[in-house]
Structures are given as structure tokens and as C-alpha cells.
N, C-alpha and C positions, 0 to 999 in steps of 0.2 A: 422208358426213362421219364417222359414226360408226365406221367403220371401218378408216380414216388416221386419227383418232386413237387409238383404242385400238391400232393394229397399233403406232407408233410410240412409243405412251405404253408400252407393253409392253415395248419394246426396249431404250427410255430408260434406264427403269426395272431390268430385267433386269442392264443393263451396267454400273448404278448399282448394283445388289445383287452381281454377283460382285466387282468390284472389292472392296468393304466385306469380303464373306466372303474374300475372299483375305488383304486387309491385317488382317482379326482376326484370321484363323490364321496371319499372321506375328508378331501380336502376341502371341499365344496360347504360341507359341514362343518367343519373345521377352518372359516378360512385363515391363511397367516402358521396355520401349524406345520412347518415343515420339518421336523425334528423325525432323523431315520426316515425319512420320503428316501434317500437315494441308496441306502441300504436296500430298502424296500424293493425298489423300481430296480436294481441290477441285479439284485434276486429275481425276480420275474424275469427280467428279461437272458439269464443264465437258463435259466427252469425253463425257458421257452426254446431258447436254444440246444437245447437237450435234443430236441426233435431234429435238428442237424445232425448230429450223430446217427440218432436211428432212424433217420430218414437213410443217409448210405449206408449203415449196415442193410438194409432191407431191400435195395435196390442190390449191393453186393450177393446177398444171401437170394432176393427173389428174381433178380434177373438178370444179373450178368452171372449166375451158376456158379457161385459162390468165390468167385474171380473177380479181383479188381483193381489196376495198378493204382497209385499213389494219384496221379495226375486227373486218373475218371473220378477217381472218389474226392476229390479237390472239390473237380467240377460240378459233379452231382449235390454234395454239400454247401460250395456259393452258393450256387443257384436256388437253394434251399433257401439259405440265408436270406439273400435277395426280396424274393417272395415276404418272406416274415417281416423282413425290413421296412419293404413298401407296406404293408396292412399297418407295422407299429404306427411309420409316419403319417399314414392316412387316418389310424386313428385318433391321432395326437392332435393334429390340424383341424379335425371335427371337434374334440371336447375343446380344446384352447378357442376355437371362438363358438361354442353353443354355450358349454359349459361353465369354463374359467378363463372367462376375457379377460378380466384382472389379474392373470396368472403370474404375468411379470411385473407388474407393479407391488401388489405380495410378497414376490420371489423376493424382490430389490427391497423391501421393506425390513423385513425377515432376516435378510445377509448382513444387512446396515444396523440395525439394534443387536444381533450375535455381534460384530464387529466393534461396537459402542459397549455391547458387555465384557468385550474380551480383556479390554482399556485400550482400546488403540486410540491413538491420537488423533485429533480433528484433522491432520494433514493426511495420514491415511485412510482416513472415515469420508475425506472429500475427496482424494483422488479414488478412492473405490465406487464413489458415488459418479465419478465422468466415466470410470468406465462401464459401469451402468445402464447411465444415460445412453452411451455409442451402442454397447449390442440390444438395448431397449428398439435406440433407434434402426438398427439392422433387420431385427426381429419384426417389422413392420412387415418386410419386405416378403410375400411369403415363398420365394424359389429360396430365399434364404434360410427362412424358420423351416421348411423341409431340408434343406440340408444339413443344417443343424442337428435339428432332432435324427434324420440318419445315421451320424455319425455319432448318437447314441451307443444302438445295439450294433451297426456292425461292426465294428474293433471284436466284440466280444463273439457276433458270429464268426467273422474267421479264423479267430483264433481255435473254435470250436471246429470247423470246417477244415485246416490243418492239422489239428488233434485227429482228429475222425480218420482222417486219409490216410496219417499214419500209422494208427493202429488195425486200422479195417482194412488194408490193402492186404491181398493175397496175392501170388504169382500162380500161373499155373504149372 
């Protein structure tokens, strides 16, 4: 078992990490463009979780003998997920401070001029700017900013890891 997940969590993960290192050295080049970045980034991070799926069917089909309740294939696919999640967070936590220290300063620039073109009013334009400021100032913190950025991909792995389980479960 331990080694269909990790081969797969590694994969997950991997294809979850160059996508991010690619679209930050677009953005890098780019800086301030964030226009379709989160379209972008939950396409990759879907597309990586794909390797959830066939990570348990492949554990179903290679080693539990083509048997798998709902519950092991759950398991098998967190635990997938997990992996990928920690390499996403790890790689996020490397480029946001090598790469795009000024990620969130950007981000908050970017959301605040959208928000000024959309017409919203200075009362809205200033309370979007405090709460800003608050997870600017949160984001400092980095048990935080990894947590954050986890609860990116995982919503989308489990939901993928549930999907999985219940299509790929077999009785015997």
C-alpha cells in the first residue's frame, strides 16, 4: 500500500508543484497580472488530482486483487491527497518567499484597482482594503500561510478521494 501511495502522492504533487512554478514565473514576468491565475491554478490543481483517482484504482487493480471496500479506497486516496498537498504547500512556501515576496502586496493591489473598476464605492474599496491588511497581516505568520495555502487543493482532493472510492470500490 505504501508504495501506490507515495508513488502517486509524489506525482500528484510534483504536477501540482511545476504547474504553480510555472504560472509564478509567468507571473514573475508579469507582475500584477493576475487575470484567469485562479482558473489557471484549480485546473492544475484538478489535473493533479486526477492522480487520486488512479492512484486507487491501481492499488484496487494492483494489490488488493481487484477488491476494494469504499472505506480502503477512501483511505488509500487521502492519503494520496495528503502527500500532494504537503509537496503543493511546500512548493508555494519556497516560490512566495524566493520568488514572489511581493505576492501579496500585488494580489491586494490587483483586487483593489478590479474593485475601483468595478465602481464600488470608497466605503467598500476601504473596508476591502482592512480586510486585506488583517490576512496580509496573518499571512506573515507562516504555520498560517501553510495552512492557508492547504486548504487550497485539499477541498478539491477529497472531494476527488470520495469520488474515487465510490466508483472504484468492488466487493468481493
Amino acid at each position: 500500500m505504501k508504495k501506490t501511495i507515495l508513488t502517486y502522492g509524489l506525482i500528484s504533487g510534483g504536477i501540482a508543484a511545476a504547474l504553480m512554478l510555472c504560472s509564478s514565473l509567468y507571473l514573475r514576468n508579469d507582475p500584477g497580472n493576475f487575470s484567469g491565475s485562479e482558473v489557471y491554478g484549480y485546473a492544475g490543481i484538478v489535473l493533479s488530482m486526477l492522480f487520486v483517482f488512479l492512484g486507487v484504482r491501481a492499488y484496487r487493480d494492483q494489490v488488493a486483487g481487484g477488491i476494494i471496500s469504499f472505506g480502503k479506497a477512501f483511505q488509500v486516496g487521502l492519503y494520496i491527497c495528503l502527500i500532494s498537498c504537503a509537496i503543493y504547500v511546500i512548493t508555494w512556501m519556497i516560490i512566495y518567499h524566493t520568488l514572489l515576496p511581493d505576492f501579496m502586496d500585488q494580489f491586494v493591489e490587483y483586487s483593489l484597482q478590479s474593485l475601483r473598476e468595478s465602481g464600488a464605492t470608497a466605503e467598500e474599496i476601504s473596508k476591502k482594503t482592512a480586510e486585506f491588511d488583517y490576512y496580509k497581516a496573518l499571512y506573515k505568520n507562516p504555520l498560517i500561510a501553510a495552512g492557508i495555502t492547504f486548504l487550497e487543493p485539499f477541498p478539491i482532493g477529497l472531494l476527488v478521494s470520495l469520488a474515487a472510492a465510490g466508483i472504484l470500490r468492488r466487493q468481493g
